[in-house]
MIDOSE-1310 file (N, C-alpha, C; in nm, 2 decimals, decimal comma, always signed):
residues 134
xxxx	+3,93/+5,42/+6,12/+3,98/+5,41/+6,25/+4,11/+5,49/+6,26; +4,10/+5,55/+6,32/+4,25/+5,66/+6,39/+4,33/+5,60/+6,46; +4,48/+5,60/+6,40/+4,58/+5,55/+6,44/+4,64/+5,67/+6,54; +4,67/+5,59/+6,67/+4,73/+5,67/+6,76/+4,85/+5,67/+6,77
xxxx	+4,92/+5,75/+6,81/+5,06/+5,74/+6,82/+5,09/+5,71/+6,93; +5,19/+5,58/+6,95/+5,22/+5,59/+7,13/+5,35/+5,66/+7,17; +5,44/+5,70/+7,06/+5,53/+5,79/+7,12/+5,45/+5,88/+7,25; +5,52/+5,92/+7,35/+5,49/+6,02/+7,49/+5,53/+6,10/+7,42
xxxx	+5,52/+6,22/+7,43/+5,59/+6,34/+7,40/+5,62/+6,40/+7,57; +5,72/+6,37/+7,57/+5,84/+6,44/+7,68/+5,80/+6,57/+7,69; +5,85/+6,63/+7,81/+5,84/+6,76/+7,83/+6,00/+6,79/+7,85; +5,96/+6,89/+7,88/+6,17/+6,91/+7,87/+6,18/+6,93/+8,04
xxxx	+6,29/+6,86/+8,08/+6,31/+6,87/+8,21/+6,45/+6,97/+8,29; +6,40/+7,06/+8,38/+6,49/+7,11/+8,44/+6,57/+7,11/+8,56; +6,73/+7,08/+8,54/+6,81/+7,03/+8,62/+6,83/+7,14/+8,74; +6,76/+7,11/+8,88/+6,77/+7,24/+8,96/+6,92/+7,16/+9,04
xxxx	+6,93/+7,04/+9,04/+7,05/+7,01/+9,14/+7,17/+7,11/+9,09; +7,24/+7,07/+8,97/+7,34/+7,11/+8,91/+7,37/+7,26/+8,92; +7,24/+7,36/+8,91/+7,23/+7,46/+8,88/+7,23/+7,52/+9,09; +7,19/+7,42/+9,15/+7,24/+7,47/+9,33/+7,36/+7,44/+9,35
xxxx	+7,41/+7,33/+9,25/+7,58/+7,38/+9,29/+7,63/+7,46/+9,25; +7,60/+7,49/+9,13/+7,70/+7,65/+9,09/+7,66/+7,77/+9,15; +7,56/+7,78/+9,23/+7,53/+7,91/+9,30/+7,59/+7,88/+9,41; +7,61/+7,82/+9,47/+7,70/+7,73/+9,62/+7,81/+7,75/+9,62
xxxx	+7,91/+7,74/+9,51/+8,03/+7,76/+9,43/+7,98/+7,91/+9,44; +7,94/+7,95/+9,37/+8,00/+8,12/+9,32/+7,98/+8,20/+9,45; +7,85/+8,14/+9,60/+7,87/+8,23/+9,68/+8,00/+8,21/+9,74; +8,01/+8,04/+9,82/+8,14/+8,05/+9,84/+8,26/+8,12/+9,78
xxxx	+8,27/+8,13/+9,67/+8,41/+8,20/+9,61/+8,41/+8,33/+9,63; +8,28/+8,45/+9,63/+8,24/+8,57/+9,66/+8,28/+8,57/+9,85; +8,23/+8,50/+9,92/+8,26/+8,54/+10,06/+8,41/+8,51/+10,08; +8,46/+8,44/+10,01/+8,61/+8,41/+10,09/+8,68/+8,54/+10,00
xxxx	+8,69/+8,57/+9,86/+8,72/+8,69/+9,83/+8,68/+8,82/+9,89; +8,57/+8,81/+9,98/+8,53/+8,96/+10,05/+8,66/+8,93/+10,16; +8,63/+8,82/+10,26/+8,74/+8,80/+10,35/+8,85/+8,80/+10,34; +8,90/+8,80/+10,25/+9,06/+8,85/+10,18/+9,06/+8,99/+10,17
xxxx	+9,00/+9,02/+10,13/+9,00/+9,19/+10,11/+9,01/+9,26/+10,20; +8,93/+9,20/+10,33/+8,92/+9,29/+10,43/+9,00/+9,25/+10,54; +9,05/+9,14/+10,55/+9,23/+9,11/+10,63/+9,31/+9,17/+10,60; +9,32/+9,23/+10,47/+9,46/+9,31/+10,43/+9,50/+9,44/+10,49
xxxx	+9,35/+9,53/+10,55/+9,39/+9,58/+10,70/+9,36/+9,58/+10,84; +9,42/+9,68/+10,89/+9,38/+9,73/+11,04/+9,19/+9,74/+11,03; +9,16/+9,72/+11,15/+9,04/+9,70/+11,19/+8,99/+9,82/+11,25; +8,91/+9,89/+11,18/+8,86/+10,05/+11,21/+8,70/+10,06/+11,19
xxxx	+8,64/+10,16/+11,27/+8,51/+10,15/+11,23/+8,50/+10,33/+11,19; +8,48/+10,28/+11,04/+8,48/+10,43/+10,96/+8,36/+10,50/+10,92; +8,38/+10,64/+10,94/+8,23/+10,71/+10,93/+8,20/+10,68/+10,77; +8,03/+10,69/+10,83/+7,97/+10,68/+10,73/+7,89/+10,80/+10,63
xxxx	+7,93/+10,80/+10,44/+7,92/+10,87/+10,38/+7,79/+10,86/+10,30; +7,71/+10,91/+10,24/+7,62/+10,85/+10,08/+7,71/+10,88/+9,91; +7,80/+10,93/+9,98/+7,87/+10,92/+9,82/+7,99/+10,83/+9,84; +8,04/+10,72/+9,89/+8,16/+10,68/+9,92/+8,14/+10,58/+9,80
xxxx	+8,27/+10,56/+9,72/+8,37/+10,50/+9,63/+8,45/+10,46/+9,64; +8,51/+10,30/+9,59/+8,60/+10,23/+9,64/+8,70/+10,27/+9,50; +8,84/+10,31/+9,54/+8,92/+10,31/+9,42/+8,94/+10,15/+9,39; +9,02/+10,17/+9,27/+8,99/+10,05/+9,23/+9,15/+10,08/+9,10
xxxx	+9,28/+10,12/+9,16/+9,43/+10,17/+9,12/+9,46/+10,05/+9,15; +9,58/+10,00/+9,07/+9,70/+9,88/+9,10/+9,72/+9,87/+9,22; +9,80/+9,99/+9,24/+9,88/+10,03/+9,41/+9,78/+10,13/+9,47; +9,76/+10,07/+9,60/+9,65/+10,15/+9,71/+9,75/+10,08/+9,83
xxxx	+9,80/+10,20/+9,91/+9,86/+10,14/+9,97/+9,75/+10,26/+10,11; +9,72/+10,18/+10,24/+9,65/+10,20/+10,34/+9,68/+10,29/+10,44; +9,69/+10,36/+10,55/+9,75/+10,44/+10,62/+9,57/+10,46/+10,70; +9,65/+10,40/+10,83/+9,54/+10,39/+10,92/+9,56/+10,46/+11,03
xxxx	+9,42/+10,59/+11,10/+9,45/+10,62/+11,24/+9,33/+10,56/+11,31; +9,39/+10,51/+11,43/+9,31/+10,44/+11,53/+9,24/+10,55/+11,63; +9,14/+10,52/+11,70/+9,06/+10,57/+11,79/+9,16/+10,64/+11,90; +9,26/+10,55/+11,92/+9,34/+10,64/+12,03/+9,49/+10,73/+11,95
xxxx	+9,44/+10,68/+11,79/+9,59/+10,80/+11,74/+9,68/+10,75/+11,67; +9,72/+10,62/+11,71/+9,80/+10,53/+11,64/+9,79/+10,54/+11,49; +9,91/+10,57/+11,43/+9,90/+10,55/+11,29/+9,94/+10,39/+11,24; +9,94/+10,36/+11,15/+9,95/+10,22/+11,04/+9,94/+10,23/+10,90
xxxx	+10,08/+10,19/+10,88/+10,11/+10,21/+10,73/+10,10/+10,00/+10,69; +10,03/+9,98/+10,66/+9,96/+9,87/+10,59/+9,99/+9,75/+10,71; +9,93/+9,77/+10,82/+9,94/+9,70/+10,94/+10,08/+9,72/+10,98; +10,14/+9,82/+10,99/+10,27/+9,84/+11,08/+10,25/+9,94/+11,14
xxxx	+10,30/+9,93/+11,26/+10,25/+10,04/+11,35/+10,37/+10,18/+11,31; +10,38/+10,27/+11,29/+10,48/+10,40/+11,29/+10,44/+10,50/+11,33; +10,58/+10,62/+11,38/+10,52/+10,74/+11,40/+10,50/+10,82/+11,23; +10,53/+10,96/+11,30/+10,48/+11,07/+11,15/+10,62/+11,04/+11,07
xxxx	+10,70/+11,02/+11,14/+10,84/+11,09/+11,07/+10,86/+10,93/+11,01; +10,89/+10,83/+11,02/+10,83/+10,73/+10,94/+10,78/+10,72/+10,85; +10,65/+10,80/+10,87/+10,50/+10,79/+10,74/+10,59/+10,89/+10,65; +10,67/+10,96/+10,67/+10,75/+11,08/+10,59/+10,82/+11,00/+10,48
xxxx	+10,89/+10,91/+10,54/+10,97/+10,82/+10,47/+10,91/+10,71/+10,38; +10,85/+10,63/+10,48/+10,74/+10,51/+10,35/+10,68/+10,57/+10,25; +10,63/+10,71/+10,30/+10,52/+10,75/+10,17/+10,62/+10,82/+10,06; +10,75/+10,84/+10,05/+10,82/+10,92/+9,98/+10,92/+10,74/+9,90
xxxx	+10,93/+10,69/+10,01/+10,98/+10,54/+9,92/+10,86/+10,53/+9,82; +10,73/+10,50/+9,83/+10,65/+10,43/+9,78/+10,61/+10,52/+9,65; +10,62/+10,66/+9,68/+10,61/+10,73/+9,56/+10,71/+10,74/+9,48; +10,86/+10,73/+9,50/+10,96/+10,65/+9,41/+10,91/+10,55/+9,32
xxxx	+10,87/+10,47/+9,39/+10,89/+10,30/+9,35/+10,77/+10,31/+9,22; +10,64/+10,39/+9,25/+10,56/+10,38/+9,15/+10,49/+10,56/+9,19; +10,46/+10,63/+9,09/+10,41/+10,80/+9,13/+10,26/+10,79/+9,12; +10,18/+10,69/+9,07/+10,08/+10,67/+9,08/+10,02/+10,62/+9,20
xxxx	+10,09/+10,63/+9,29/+10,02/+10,51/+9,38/+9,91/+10,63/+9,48; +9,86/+10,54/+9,51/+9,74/+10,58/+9,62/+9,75/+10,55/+9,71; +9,72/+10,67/+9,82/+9,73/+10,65/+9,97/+9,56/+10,67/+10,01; +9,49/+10,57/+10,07/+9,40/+10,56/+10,16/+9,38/+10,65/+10,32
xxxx	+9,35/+10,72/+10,33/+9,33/+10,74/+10,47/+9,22/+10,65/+10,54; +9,23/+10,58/+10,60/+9,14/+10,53/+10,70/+9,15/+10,57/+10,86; +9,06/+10,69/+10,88/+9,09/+10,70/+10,99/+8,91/+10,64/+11,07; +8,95/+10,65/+11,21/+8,84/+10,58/+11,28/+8,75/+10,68/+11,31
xxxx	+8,66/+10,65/+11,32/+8,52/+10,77/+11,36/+8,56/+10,85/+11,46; +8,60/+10,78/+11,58/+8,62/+10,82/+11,71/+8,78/+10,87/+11,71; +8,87/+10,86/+11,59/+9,00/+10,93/+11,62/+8,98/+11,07/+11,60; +9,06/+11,14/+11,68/+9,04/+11,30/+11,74/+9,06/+11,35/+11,58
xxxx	+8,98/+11,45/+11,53/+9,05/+11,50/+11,37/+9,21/+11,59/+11,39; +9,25/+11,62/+11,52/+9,39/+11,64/+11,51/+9,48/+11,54/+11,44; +9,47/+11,43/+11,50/+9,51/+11,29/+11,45/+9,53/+11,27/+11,28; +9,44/+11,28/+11,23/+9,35/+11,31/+11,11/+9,41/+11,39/+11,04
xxxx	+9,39/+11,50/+11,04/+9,42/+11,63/+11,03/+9,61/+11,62/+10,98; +9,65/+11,60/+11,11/+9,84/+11,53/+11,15/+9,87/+11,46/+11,01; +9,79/+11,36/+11,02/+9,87/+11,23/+10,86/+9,82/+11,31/+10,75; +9,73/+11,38/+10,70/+9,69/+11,44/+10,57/+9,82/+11,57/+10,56
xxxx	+9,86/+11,64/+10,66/+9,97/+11,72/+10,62/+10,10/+11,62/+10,61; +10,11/+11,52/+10,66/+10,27/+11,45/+10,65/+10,26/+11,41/+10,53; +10,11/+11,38/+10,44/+10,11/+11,28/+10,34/+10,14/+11,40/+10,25; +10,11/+11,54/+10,25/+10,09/+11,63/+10,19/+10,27/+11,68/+10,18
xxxx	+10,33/+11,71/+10,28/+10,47/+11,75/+10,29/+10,55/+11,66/+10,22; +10,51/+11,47/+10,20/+10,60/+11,42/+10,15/+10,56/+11,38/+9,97; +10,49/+11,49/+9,97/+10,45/+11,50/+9,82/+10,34/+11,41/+9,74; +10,29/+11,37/+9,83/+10,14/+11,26/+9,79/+10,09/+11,36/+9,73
xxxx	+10,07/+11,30/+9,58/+9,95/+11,39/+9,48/+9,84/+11,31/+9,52; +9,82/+11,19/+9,52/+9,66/+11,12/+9,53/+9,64/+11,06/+9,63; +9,53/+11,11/+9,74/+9,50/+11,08/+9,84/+9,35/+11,05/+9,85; +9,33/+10,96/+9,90/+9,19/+10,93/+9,93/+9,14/+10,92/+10,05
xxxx	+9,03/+10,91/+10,09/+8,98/+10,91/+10,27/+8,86/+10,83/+10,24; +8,91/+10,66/+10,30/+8,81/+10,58/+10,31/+8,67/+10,61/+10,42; +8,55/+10,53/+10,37/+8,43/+10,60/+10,42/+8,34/+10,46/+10,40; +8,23/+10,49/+10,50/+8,13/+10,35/+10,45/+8,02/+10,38/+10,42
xx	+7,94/+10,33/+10,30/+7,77/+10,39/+10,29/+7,72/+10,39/+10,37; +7,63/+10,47/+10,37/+7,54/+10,42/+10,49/+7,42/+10,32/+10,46
């Protein structure tokens, strides 16, 4: 006679609750870090590139032209002769730093054109010109 075993042999069981909270958690923490990122400036709609690269320097300091011309040096509104001055403080304070251009699709490239020479006369070696993939 054959002796049975009544042990069950279990199957292994997988916890999907525990494992929907940590994905719940990590998107939360991903969307509110994007929304931080992108409060820290002016609100511009930037042309779009297929090679655009986000730097990724300590110090990036922003410089925004608006559709009607307005410049913005990290949400403060200024003229050129201003931008002369902040960008020549900020290259003191640290020579590495990075200046962003963000200008708007629709700002005239005079405009444009205007802040890349001020950035240039007040001795900015690294310049960059933000862009969006397409």
């Amino acid at each position: 006679m054959r002796r049975r075993d009544f042990r069950e042999k279990r199957q292994p069981l997988v916890m999907i609750i525990p494992m929907i909270d940590i994905m719940l958690f990590l998107l939360v923490f991903f969307m509110m870090s994007t929304i931080y990122m992108q409060t820290n400036t002016i609100a511009v709609s930037l042309p779009k590139t297929s090679s655009a690269a986000q730097e990724t320097r300590p110090k990036i300091l922003a410089i925004t032209v608006t559709a009607h011309g307005e410049i913005f040096f990290d949400k403060e509104s200024i003229t050129n002769e201003q931008l002369i001055e902040k960008v020549r403080a900020a290259i003191q304070s640290d020579n590495d730093t990075v200046f962003v251009l963000r200008g708007d699709k629709d700002a005239r490239y005079e405009s444009v054109a205007a802040v890349l020479d001020t950035l240039k006369q007040s001795g900015a070696r690294r310049v960059s010109i933000a862009t969006e993939i397409k």
